[in-house]
C-alpha positions in Angstrom: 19.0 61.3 -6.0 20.4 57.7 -5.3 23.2 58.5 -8.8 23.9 62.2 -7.1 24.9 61.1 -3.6 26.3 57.7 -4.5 24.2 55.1 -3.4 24.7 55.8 0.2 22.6 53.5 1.3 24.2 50.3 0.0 27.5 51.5 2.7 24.9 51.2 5.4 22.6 48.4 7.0 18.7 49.9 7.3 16.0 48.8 9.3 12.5 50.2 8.0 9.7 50.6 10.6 6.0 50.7 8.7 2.4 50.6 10.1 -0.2 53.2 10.7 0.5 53.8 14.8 3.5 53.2 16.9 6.3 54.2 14.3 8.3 56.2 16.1 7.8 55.0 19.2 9.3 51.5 17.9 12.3 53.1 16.3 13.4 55.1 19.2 13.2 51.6 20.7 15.4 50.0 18.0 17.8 52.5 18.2 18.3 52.8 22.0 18.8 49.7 21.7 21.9 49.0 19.7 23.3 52.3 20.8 23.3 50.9 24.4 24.7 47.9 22.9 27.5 49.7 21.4 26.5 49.9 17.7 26.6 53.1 15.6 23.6 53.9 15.0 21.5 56.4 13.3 17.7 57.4 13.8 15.7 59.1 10.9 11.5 59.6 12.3 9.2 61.6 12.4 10.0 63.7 15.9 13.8 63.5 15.6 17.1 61.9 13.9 20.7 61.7 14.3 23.6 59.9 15.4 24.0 57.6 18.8 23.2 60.3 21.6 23.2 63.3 19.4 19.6 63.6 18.2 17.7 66.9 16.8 14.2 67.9 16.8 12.2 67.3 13.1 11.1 70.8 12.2 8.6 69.5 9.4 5.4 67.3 9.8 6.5 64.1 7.3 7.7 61.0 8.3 9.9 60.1 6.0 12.0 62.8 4.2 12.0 63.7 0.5 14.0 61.7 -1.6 17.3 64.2 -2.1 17.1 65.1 2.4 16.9 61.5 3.1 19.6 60.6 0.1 21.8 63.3 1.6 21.7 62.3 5.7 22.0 58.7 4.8 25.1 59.9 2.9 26.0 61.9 6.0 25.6 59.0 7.9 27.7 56.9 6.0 30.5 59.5 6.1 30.1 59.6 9.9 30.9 55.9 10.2 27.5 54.8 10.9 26.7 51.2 10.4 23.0 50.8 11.7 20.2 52.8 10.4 16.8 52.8 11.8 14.6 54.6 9.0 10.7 55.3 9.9 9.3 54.7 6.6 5.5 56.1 5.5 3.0 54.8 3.4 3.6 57.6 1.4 7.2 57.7 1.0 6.6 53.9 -0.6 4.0 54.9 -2.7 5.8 58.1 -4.2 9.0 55.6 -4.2 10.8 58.1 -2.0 13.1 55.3 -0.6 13.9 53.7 -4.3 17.5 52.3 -4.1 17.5 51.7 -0.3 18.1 47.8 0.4 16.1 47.6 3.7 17.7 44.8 5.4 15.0 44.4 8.1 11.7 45.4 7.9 8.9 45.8 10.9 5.5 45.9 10.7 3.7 47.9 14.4 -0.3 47.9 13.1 -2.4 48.7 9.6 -5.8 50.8 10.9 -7.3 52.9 8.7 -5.7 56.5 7.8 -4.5 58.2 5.1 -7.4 57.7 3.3 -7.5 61.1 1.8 -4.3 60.2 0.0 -4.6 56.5 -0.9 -7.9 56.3 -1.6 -9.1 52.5 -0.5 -7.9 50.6 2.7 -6.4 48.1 0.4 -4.3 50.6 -1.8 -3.0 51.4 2.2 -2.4 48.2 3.5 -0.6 47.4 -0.4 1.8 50.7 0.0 3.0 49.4 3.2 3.4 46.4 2.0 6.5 47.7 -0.4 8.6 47.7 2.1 8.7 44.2 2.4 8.4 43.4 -1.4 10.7 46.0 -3.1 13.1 45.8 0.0 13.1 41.9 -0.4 14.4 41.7 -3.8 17.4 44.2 -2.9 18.9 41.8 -0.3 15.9 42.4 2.8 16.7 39.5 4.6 14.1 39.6 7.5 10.5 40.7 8.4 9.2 41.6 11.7 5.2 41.5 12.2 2.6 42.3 14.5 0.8 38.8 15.0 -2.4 40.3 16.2 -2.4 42.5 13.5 -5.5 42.0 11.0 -3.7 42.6 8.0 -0.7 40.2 9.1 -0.8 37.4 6.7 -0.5 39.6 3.6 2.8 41.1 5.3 3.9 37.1 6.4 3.1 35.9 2.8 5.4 39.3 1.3 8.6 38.1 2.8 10.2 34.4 3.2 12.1 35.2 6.7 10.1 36.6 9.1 9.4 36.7 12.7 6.0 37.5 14.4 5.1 39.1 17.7 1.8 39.6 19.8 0.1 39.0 22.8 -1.9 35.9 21.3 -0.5 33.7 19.5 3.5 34.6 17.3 6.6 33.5 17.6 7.2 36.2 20.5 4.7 36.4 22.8 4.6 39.0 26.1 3.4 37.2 29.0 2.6 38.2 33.0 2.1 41.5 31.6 1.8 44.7 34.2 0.6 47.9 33.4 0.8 50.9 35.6 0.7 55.2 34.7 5.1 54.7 34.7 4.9 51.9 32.0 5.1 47.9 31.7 6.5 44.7 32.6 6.2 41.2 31.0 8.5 38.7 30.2 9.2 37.1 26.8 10.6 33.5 25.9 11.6 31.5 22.6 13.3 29.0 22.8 16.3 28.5 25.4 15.9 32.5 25.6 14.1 34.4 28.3 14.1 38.4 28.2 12.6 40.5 31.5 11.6 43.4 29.5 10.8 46.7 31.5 9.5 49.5 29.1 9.2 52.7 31.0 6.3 55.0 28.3 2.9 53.9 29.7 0.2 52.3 27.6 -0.7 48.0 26.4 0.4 49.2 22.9 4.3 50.1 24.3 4.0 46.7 25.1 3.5 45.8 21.3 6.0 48.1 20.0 9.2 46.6 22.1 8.2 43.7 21.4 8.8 44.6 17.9 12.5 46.2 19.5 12.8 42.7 20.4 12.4 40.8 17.6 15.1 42.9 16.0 17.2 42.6 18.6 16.9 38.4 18.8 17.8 39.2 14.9 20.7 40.8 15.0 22.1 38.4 17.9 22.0 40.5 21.0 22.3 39.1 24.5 18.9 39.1 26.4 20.6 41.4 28.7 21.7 43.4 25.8 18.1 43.5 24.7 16.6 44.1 28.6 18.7 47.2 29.3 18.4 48.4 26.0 14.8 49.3 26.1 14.6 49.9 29.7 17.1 52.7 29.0 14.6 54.7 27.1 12.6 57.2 28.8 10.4 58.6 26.6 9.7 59.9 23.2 8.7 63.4 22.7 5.1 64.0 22.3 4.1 60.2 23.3 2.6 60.0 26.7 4.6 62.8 28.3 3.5 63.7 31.4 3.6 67.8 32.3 4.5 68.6 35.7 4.2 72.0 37.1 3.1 71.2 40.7 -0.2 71.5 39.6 -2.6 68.2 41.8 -4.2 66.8 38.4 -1.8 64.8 35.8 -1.2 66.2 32.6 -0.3 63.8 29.4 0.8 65.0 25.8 0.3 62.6 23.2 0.6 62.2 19.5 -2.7 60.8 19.1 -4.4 61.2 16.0 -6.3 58.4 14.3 -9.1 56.5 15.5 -6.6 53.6 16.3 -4.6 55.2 18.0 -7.7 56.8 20.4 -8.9 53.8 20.9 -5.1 52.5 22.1 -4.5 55.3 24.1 -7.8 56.2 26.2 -7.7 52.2 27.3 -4.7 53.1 28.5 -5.3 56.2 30.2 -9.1 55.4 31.3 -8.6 52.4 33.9 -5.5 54.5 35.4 -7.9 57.5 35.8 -9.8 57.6 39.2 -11.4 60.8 38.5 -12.7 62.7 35.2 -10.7 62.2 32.5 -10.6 65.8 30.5 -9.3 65.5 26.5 -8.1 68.1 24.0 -7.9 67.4 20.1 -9.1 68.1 16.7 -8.2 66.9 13.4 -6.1 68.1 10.6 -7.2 70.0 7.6 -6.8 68.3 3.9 -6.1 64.8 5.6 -8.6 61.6 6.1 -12.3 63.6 6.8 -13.9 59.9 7.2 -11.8 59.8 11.0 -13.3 62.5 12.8 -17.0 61.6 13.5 -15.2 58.2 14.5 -12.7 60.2 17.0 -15.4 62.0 18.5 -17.4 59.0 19.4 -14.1 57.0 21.0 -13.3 60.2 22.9 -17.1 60.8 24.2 -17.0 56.7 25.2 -13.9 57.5 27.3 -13.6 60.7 28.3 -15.8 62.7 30.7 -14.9 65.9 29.3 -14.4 66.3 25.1 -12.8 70.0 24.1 -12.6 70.1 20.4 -9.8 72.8 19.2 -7.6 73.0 15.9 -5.1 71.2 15.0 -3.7 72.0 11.5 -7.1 73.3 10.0 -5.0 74.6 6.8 -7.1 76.0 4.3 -10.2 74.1 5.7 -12.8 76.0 7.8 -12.4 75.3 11.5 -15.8 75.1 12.2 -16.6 72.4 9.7 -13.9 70.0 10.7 -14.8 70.7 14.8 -18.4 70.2 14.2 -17.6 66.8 11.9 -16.2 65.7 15.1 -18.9 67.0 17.2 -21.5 64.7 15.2 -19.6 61.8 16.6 -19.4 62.9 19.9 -22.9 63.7 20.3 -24.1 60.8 18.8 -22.5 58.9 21.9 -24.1 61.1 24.5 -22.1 64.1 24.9 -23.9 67.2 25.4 -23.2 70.9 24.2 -22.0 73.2 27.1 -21.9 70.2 29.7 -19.6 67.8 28.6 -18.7 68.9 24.9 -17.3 72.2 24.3 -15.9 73.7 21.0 -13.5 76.4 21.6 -11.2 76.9 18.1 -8.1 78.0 19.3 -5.9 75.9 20.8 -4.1 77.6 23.3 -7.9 79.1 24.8 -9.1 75.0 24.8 -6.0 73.6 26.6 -6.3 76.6 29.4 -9.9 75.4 29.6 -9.0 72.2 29.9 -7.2 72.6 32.7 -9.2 74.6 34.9 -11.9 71.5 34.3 -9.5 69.7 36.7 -11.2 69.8 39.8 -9.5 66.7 41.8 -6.0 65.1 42.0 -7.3 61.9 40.7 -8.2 64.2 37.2 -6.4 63.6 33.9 -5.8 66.4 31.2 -5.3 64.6 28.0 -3.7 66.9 25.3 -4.0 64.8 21.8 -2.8 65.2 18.6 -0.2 67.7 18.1 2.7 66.0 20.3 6.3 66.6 19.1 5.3 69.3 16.2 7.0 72.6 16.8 4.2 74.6 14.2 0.4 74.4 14.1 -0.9 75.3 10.5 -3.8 77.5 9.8 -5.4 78.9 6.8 -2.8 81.7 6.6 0.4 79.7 7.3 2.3 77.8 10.1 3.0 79.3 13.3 5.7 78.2 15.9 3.8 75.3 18.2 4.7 73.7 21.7 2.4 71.7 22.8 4.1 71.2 26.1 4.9 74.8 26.7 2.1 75.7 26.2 0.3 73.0 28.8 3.1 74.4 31.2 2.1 78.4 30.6 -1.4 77.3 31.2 -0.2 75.4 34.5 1.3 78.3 35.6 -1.5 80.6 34.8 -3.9 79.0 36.9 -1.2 79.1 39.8 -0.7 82.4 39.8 -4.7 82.9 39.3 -5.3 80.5 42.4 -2.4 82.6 44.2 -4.1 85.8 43.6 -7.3 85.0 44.7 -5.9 83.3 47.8 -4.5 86.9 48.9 -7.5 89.1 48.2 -9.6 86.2 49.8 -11.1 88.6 52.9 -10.1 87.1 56.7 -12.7 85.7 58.9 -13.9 87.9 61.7 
């Protein structure tokens, strides 16, 4: 594909963006980024890609495109005058060598958990794909390496390329300090050197936090002003499907999130959990054919956190609903939740996110939808439908407002 569109790549400078959680989120970081700071810039992820401003919905669920798409944007990119491109690159695109003949000229690292099992068999054959984009890239001309400190697996990504930077809240060359955290996002400031960044990330959640730091890093890299840098990720407001809150008027919040692997879980209901001062109410399930090793583990994080744990589809596929809800189930009612009080199993999704929301008795409730996020199908055993997670929160919000309303006027007077 590289002979057939002409090595498109080598016309353009590409940053690859690797880990098991926080992709996305960290290149729509990256790119806001140098397109506030004037650069032409392209985006290719798993929710969206495009040019500067002008960015369009993904309509598949892959990260990173087969070899002739990606060949052919990158192509397209390069005939639009692009310079920058900031590539979200998956474990399996390195391990089927779907990005052969693209010289990555920065590479970042957001986290290694465990996933993709079903696919890569050992946690080492994982943590080795992702490491390809620092090996491969580095003998086509990659030039720097961007790492997550407090990352377990971070030594073997240090020791895969010479130049490097790391970041963290422990100990790395970039370190967030005087961190806040409130339900609108985070502040903390950042120094190295004579260089002092005020960074204001407006997507709630400590592991936002990680991922512009990793925005940073590139930034520092490619000799932006701190101010540059600052305004650049303040200037994002959010990422489709990635702690979205859903506001209808209803009195309980409502948050979408991508959400699928035990990591992530654990990232995002710390999060949620402290800011929660009433029940917190959750929604997810787990995806046919992928990692089946995940789900006892999500139902147990979710039952730790949550109040309220509604298990629903979420791409069964060709896989029986039942058995993948009740391999959840197992976790969750090994850590205390109980059938019919606070564990409920209701199969389709649209009937478990109404449910879910007319568990919201206070304002102080939370509604956590998990899992599905950006993707605009749901796959079942006989083929994909069209999907909106956050329609459909909003028809359900709407539902129960029109309910209430009803039952407010055939409510009989007093006296």
């Amino acid at each position: 594909m590289n002979v057939r569109y002409g090595f498109p790549a080598r016309k353009l400078r590409i940053i690859g963006v690797t880990g098991t959680n926080g992709k996305t989120t960290t290149s729509f970081m990256i790119h806001r980024m140098l397109h506030e700071a004037g650069v032409k810039v392209a985006l290719l992820t798993t929710v969206a890609n495009g040019i500067g401003d002008d960015i369009v919905p993904a309509k598949v669920h892959i990260t990173t495109a087969q070899a002739g798409i990606l060949q052919r944007r990158l192509r397209d990119f390069s005939r639009a005058g692009v310079e920058w491109v900031v590539l979200e690159t998956s474990s399996h695109s390195l391990a089927q060598h779907r990005i052969w003949g693209i010289p990555y000229e920065i590479g970042v690292l957001t986290n290694i958990t465990v996933d993709h099992l079903d696919y890569h068999g050992t946690f080492e054959r994982y943590v080795e794909a992702k490491r390809q984009l620092f090996r491969i890239s580095n003998k086509h001309g990659m030039r720097f390496g961007v790492i997550n400190a407090d990352d377990p697996s971070a030594q073997a990504f240090i020791k895969s390329v010479a130049n490097h930077t790391t970041y963290g809240l422990n100990k790395a060359d970039l370190v967030a300090t005087n961190v806040t955290l409130d339900s609108n996002g985070s502040r903390y400031t950042v120094s190295n050197g004579a260089d002092t960044y005020n960074i204001k990330v407006r997507i709630p959640g400590e592991f936002n936090v990680y991922n512009s730091l990793a925005a940073v890093a590139v930034g520092r890299q490619l000799s932006l002003l701190p101010k540059q840098i600052e305004d650049g990720i303040a200037a994002l407001e959010g990422v489709e499907g990635r702690m979205n809150v859903i506001d209808e008027g209803q009195p309980f919040k409502v948050i979408i999130d991508f959400a699928s692997t035990p990591d992530a879980f654990t990232n995002f209901f710390k999060s949620v959990r402290p800011l929660t001062k009433g029940s917190l109410i959750t929604v997810f399930g787990s995806a046919g054919r992928r990692d089946e090793s995940k789900r006892p583990l999500q139902g147990s994080i979710a039952a730790e956190f949550a109040d309220i744990v509604i298990l629903t589809e979420e791409d069964d596929r060709d896989i029986p609903g039942k058995q993948i809800l009740e391999e959840i189930a197992a976790g969750a009612r090994q850590a205390g939740k109980k059938d019919g009080v606070d564990l409920f199993i209701i199969p389709k999704r649209e009937e478990a996110i109404g449910f879910a929301m007319m568990q919201a008795k206070s304002p102080k409730d939370v509604v956590a939808l998990l899992g599905k996020g950006h993707e605009k199908t749901i796959e079942r055993a006989d083929g994909e439908y069209p999907w909106n997670e956050a329609q459909v929160a909003r028809e359900a919000l709407q539902a129960m407002k029109v309910a209430g309303a009803r039952t407010k006027r055939l409510k009989p007077k007093k006296g």
